[in-house]
C-alpha positions in Angstrom: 54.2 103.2 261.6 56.9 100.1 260.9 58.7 99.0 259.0 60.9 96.2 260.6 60.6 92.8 259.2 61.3 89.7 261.6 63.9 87.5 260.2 66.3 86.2 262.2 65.4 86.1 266.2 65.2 89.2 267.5 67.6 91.1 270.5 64.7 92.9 272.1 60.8 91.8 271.7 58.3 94.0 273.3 54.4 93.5 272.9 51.4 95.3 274.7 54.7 96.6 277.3 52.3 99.0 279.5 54.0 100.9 282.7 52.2 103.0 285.1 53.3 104.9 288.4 50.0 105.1 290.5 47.2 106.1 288.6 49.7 107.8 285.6 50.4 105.4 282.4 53.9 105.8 281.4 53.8 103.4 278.4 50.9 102.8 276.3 51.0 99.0 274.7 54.2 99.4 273.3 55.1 96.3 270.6 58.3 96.2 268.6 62.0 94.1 268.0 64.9 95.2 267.8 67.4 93.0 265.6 71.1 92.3 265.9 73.5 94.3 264.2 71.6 97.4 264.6 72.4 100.8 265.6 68.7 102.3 267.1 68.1 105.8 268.3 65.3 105.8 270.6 64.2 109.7 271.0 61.6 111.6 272.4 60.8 114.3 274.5 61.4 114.5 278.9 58.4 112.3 280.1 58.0 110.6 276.6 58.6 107.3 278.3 62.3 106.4 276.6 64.4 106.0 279.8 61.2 103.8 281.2 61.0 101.7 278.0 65.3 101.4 278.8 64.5 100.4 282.4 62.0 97.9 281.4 65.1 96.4 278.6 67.7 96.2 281.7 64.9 94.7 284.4 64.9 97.7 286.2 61.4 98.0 286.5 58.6 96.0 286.4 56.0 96.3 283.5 52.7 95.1 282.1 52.5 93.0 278.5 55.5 91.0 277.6 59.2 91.9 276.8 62.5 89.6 276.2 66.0 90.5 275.7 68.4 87.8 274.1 65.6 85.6 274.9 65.3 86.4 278.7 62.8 87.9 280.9 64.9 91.0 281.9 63.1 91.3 285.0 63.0 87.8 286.1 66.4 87.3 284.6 68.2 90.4 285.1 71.9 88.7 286.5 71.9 86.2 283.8 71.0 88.4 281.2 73.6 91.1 282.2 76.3 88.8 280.9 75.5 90.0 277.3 74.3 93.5 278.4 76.2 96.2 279.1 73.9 100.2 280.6 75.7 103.6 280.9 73.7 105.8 281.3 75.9 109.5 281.3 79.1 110.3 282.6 78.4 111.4 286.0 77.6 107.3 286.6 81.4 106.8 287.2 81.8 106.8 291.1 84.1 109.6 291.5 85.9 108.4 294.4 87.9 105.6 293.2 90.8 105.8 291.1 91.1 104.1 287.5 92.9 100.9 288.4 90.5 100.6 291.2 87.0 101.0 288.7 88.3 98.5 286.3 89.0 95.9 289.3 85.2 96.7 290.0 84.1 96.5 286.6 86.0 92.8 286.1 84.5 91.9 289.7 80.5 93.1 288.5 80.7 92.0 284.6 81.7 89.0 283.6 82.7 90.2 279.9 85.0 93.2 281.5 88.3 93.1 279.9 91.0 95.2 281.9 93.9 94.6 279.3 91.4 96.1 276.7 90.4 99.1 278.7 94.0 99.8 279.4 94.4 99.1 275.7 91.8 101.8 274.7 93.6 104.3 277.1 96.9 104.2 275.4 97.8 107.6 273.8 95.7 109.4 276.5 96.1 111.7 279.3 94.7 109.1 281.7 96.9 106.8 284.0 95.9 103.9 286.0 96.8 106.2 289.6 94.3 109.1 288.5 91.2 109.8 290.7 88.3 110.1 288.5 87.4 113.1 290.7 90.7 115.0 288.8 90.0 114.3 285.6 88.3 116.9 282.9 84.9 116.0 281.1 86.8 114.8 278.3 88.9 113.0 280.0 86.1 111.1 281.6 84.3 110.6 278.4 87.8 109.1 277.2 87.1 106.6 280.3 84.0 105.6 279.5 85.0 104.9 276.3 87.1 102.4 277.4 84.8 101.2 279.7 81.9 100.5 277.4 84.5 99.2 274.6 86.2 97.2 277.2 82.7 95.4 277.4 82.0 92.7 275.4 78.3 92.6 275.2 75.7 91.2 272.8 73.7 94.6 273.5 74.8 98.3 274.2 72.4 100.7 275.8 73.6 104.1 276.4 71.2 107.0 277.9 72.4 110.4 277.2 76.1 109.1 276.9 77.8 112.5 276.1 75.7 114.4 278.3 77.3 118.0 279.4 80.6 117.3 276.9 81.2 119.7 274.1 80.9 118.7 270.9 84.4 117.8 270.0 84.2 115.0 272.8 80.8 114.1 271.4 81.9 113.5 268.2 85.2 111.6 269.2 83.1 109.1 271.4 80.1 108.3 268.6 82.9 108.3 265.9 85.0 105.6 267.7 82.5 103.3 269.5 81.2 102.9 265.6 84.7 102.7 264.0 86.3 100.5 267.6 83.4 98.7 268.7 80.2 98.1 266.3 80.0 94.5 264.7 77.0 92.5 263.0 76.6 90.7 266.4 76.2 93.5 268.6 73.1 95.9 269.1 73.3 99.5 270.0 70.1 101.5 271.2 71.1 105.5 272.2 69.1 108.2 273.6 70.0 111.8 273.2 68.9 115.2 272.8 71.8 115.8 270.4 70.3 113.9 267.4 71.9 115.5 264.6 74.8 114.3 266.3 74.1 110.8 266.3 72.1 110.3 262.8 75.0 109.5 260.9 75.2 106.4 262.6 72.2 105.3 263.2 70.0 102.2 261.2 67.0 102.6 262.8 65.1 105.8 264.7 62.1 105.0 267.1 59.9 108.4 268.5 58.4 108.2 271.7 55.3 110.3 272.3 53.7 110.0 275.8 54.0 106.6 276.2 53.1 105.9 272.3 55.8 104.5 269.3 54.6 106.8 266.6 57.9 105.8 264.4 60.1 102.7 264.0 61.6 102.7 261.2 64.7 101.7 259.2 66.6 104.9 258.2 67.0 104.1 254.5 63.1 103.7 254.4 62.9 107.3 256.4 64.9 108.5 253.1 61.9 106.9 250.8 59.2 108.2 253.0 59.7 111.6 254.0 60.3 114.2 251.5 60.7 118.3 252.7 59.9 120.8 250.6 60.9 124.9 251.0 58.6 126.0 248.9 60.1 128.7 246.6 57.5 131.4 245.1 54.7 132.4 247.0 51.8 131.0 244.2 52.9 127.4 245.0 52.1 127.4 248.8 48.8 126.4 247.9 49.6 123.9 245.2 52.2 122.2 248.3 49.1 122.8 250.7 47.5 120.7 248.9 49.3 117.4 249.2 48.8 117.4 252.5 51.9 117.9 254.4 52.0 116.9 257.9 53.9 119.5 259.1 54.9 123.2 257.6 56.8 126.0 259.6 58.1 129.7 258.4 62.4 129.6 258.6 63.6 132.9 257.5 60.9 133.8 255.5 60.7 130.7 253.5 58.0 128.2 253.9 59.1 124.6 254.5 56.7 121.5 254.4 57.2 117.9 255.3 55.3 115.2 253.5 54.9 112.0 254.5 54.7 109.1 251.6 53.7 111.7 249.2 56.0 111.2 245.5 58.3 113.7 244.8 57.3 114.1 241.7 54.5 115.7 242.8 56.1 118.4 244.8 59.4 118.5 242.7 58.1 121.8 240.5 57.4 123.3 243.7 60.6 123.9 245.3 63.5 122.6 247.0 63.1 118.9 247.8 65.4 116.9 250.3 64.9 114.3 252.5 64.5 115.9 256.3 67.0 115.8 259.1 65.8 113.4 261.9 65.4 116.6 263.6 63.0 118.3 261.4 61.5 115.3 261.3 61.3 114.6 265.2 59.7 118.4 265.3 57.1 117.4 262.4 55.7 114.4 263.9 56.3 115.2 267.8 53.2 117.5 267.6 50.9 116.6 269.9 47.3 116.0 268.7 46.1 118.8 270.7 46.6 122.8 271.2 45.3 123.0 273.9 47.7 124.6 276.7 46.2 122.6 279.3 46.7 119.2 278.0 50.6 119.8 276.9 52.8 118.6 279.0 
């Protein structure tokens, strides 16, 4: 299920990209690109295969089939192709022990496109001096850090895994709202994973589901708008008349009956109810079903 047209030369170019650990296939054949100027959200559920199909991205682990980044074998590659990459994978990365000064000397000294003068910048106005310990400062203060950090970056392609992981919301909206607003321009590529999803869809271009090691959505998130249509149904005699087109997923929310078509015209279901186009939530929950019921093959 795609979308994505090739145009000009892609950031990330997968085909057939298999993983297994021992006898246990991870990925299934995955083939997709990613193109620049693109903010993805790559979601799925614990064991989906997301943070392997990352790894594979960064050359963190080896793989089956064939994958390039900015043109580059990641895995064969991986210290050139760092100088246009730039991983953070959640807060608790930032080693604790040094003090701020002291991670931006280490930042400068492990990536080449490190800019101290523009992390120092992007702490101006905050709580956080050079002398501070990251071990003293609050969760928001650290996600104020690695703010900087990634923004401090200057990197062809972002990859951030569960960025605002164990922040409240007000923190998680400040960081999406200004790496967009500070950082985002037609040359870079961003590609985030999260459970927070609502959080992030405002941003986002593209959405890609993971389901046990399959792609069962890339797409562009204007076509998601044309594609997908929900439905609450609102008298009781339609249910069968919205039964009837087919929907691939209905659920029971406070008594009302909501369905979720997929390429169906809302014409069609228009007389029936309440149409809107679904939250990359609801639709995460309609087509993360698995094929099967069965409590012994769910994982």
């Amino acid at each position: 299920m795609t979308d994505i047209s090739a145009s000009a030369e892609p950031i990330v170019t997968a085909r057939g990209l298999k993983k297994s650990f021992g006898r246990k296939q991870i990925l299934h054949g995955l083939d997709f690109d990613i193109p620049a100027g693109r903010i993805y959200g790559l979601i799925g559920h614990n064991g989906a295969g997301k943070t392997t199909t990352l790894n594979a991205m960064l050359g963190l682990t080896s793989y089956e089939g064939s994958i390039r980044v900015l043109g580059e074998d990641p895995f064969a590659r991986r210290a050139k192709l760092m100088e246009n990459v730039a991983f953070i994978s959640d807060v608790a990365s930032l080693p604790r022990f040094l003090r701020v000064r002291e991670l931006f000397t280490l930042l400068a000294n492990i990536h080449p496109n490190f800019s101290q003068d523009k992390a120092r910048q992007f702490l101006e106005g905050t709580d956080i001096k050079p002398e501070m310990k990251i071990r003293t400062l609050s969760k928001g203060m650290i996600a104020q850090l690695h703010l900087a950090v990634v923004m401090a970056i200057d990197a062809k392609l972002l990859v951030l895994d569960e960025p605002t992981l164990g922040l409240d919301i007000t923190y998680r909206k400040r960081f999406y709202r200004r790496l967009l607003e500070d950082y985002m321009t037609e040359e870079r590529t961003l590609i985030i994973t999260t459970h927070q999803v609502d959080e992030i869809e405002f941003m986002l271009s593209d959405v890609m589901f993971i389901r046990d090691g399959d792609l069962i959505l890339h797409m562009q998130m204007k076509t998601v708008s044309e594609k997908f249509s929900q439905l609450v149904v609102s008298e009781p005699e339609h249910q069968e008349a919205a039964r009837a087109l087919n929907p691939v997923y209905e659920e029971t929310r406070f008594g009302q009956t909501v369905m979720i078509y997929d390429g169906v015209d809302r014409a069609l279901i228009e007389p029936l109810g309440r149409v809107s186009t679904p939250t990359i939530s609801d639709l995460f929950v309609a087509l993360m079903q698995r094929p099967t019921a069965n409590p012994e093959t769910a994982r």
